[in-house]
N, C-alpha and C positions, 0 to 999 in steps of 0.2 A: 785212612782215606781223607784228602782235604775236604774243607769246607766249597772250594769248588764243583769240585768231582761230584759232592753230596748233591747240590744245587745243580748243577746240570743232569744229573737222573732223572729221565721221567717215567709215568709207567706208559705199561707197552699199550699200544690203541694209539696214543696222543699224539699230534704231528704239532710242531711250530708253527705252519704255515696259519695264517691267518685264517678265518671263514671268509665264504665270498659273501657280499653285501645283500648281493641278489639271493643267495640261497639261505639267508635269514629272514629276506622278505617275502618267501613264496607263498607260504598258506597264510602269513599273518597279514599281507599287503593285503590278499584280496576277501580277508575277511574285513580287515578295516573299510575299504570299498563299500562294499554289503554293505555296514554297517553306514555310512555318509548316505547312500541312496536311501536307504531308510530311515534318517532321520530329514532327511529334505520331503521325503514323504508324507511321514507325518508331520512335518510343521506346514506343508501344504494344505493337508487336513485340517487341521487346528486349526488354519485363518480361513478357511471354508467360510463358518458363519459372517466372519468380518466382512469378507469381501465379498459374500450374497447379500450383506448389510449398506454395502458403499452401493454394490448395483440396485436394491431398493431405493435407495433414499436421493441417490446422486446419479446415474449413469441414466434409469430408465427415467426420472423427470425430465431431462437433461432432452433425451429421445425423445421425448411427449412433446415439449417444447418448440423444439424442433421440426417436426409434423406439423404443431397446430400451426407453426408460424408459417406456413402453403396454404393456412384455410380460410374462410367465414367463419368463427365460431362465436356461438352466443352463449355460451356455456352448457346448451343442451345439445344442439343438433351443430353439425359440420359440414362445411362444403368445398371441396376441394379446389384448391385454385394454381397450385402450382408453383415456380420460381417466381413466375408474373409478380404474385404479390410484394416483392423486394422494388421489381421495377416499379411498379404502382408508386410504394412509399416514397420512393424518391423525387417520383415526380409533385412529390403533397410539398406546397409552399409553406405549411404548418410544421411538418414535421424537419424542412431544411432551417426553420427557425429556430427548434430546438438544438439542433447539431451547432449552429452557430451559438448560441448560446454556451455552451460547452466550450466551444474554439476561444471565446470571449473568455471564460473563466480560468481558462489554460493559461493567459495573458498574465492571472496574479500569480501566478506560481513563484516567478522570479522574487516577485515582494515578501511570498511566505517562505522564500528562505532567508531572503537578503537580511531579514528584520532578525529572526531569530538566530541567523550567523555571528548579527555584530552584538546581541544581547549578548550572546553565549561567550563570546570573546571578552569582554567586558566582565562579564559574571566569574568567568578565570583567571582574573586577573586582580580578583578580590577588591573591587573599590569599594570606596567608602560608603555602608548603606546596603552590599552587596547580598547579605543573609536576607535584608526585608525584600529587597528588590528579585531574589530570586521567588519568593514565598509569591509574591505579587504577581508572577510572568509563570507561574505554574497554575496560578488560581482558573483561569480555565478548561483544563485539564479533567477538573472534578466537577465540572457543570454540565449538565446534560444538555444535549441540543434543544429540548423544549425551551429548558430555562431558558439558552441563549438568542433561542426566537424570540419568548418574550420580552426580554429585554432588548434585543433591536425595534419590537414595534416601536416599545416607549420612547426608543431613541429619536429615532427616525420617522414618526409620525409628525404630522402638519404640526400638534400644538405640543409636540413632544420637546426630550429635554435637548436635542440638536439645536432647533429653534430657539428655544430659550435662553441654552448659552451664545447662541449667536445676538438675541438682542443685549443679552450683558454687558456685552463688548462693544456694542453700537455698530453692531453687523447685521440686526435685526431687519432691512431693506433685501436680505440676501433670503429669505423667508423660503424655506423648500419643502417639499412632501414626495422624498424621494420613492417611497414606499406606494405611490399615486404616479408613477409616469413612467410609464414604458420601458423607458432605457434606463432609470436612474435607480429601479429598482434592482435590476442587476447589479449597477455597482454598489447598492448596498449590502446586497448578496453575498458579494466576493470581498467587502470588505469585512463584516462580522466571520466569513469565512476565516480570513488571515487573521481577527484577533483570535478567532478559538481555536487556530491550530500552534500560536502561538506558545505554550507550553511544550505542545508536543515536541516540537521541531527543534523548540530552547533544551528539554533533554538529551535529545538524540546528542548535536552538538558538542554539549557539557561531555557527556559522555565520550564522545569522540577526543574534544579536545585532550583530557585526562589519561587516554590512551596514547598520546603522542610522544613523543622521543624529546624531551627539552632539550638536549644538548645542542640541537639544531640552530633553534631559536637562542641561545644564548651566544653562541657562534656568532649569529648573524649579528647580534647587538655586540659584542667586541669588537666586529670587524667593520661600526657606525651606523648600520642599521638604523632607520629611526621605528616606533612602532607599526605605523602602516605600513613600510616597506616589510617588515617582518610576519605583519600579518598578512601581505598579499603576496610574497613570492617564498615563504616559507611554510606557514600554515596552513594557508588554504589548499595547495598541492599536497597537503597530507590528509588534508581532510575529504578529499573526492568520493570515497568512498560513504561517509556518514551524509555528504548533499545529497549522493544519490537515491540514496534509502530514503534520505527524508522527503524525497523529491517523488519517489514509487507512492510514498505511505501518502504523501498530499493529491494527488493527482487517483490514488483511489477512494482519497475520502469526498472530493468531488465531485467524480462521477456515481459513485455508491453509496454513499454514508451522509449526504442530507437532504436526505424528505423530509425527517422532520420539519428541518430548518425551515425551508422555502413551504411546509404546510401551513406552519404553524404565523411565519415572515407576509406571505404574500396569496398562498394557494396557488402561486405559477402564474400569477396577473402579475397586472395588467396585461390582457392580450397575449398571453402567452410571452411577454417579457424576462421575466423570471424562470421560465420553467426549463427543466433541465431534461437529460435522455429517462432519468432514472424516475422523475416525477412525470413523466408523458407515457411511461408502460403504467403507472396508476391512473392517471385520468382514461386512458383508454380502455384498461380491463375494467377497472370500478365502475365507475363517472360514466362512462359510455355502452358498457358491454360489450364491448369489442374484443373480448380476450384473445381473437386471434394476431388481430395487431398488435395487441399486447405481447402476445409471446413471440413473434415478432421482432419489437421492437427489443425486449428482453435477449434474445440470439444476437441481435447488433449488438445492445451492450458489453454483453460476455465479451463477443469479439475485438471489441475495440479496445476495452480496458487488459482484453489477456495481450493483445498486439502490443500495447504502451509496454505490459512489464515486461515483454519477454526482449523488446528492443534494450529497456533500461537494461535490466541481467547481464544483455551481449554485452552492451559497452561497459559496464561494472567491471565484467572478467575481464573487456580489453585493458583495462584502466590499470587494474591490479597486477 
């Protein structure tokens, strides 16, 4: 018999025909099912604790917050007041100071990027001094906002070293005590603000830039490019993404991230010059007992600062 013949024998039962797909997967499909709903089950389970841990700690202050900012509250007894209370704030010419304040501070933003865009460019570009000069433009970075209030009093005090250097110079007649006047103290604010986010911002950038595509940029400079032009109609269109972030990350250190500063700067004087949304829910809860204003004015905050990033975000994704 050939080796064909032999090879084409099969034993008796067994057909050619293929199995159906479906009738391989009958009992084993739907016990894999079972098996998927039970394991989404129990990993349901398992973050049970977690997420009775988020609702403790975050969800019900959150609520509590919320409530008391309808009431009178002096931190013992409550008294219900309703949406009114929103309306009321608005109409307090103190508290539209603080918000302007804020709008005021929003003003530097463009500075706290511009500065640490063109460091950053610069820093990339390895000039001459570039290792010291980066060590230097980071040195903020590791200062705590205490530090950096103290050191702006020193500055910026009547017989501090602002003055000083200004008589060095024979600018001495220009004699200021910005940290003493109403308006001038804010811009002190916002400018110690722009030097201590300046590291941060000189990161982000460096980072970014080093993620970029050179070939671009070398393009452009073959085909006469001088460097500004390459740095404004090549780079910075690549870089949209890292301003944005840095632009999210300043704009919540702003409105969130210095008490310190303005505690330690000014205490939100003169007149209420300096003080910001985040320093007027303490002077109200602390300082005053007003905790309901306070939480309050805390439910503004959330809101305005969740409203900024959630705009930034959209435009990010449209961008990208």
């Amino acid at each position: 018999m050939s080796s064909s013949g032999r090879a084409g024998r099969m034993p008796a039962g067994l057909s050619m025909r293929p199995a159906s797909p479906f009738r391989l997967a009958g009992g084993s499909g739907r016990n894999w099912g079972r098996s998927q709903r039970g394991a989404a089950r129990a990993g349901w389970v398992l973050s049970l604790p977690a997420l009775a841990g988020v609702a403790a700690l975050l969800v019900l202050p959150i609520g509590q917050a919320f409530y008391y900012s309808m009431t009178t509250w002096n931190g013992i007894t409550s008294t219900w007041v309703g949406p009114d209370a929103y309306l009321q704030l608005f109409e307090d010419p103190t508290f539209l100071r603080v918000l302007e304040n804020n709008g005021l501070l929003l003003l530097a933003m463009p500075v706290v990027i511009a500065i640490p865009l063109g460091i950053a460019f610069l820093l990339h570009e390895q000039i001459a001094g570039w290792k010291f000069f980066r060590s230097a433009v980071f040195l903020p970075t590791a200062i705590s906002w205490v530090v950096i209030g103290v050191i702006a009093v020193r500055f910026y005090a009547l017989h501090g070293i602002l003055n000083s250097m200004l008589s060095a110079v024979g600018l001495g007649f220009i004699k200021t005590n910005m940290l003493g006047s109403t308006h001038e103290a804010l811009a002190a604010l916002a400018i110690t603000l722009i030097w201590s986010q300046l590291g941060t911002n000189t990161i982000i950038f460096i980072t970014g830039l080093a993620a970029l595509d050179p070939s671009l940029a070398e393009a452009a400079r073959v085909d006469g490019a001088g460097p500004l032009t390459v740095y404004r109609r090549v780079i910075i269109p690549q870089m949209i993404r890292f301003i944005q972030f840095a632009f999210i990350i300043t704009v919540l250190t702003a409105f969130t991230a210095i008490f310190s500063l303005i505690f330690v700067m000014t205490g939100g004087g003169p007149d209420y010059g300096s003080t910001t949304l985040e320093f007027y829910v303490y002077q109200q809860a602390f300082s005053e007992s007003a905790f309901g204003t306070g939480a309050l004015l805390g439910v503004l905050l959330f809101v305005i600062v969740a409203g900024i990033s959630v705009v930034q975000v959209r435009v990010l994704r449209a961008r990208i």
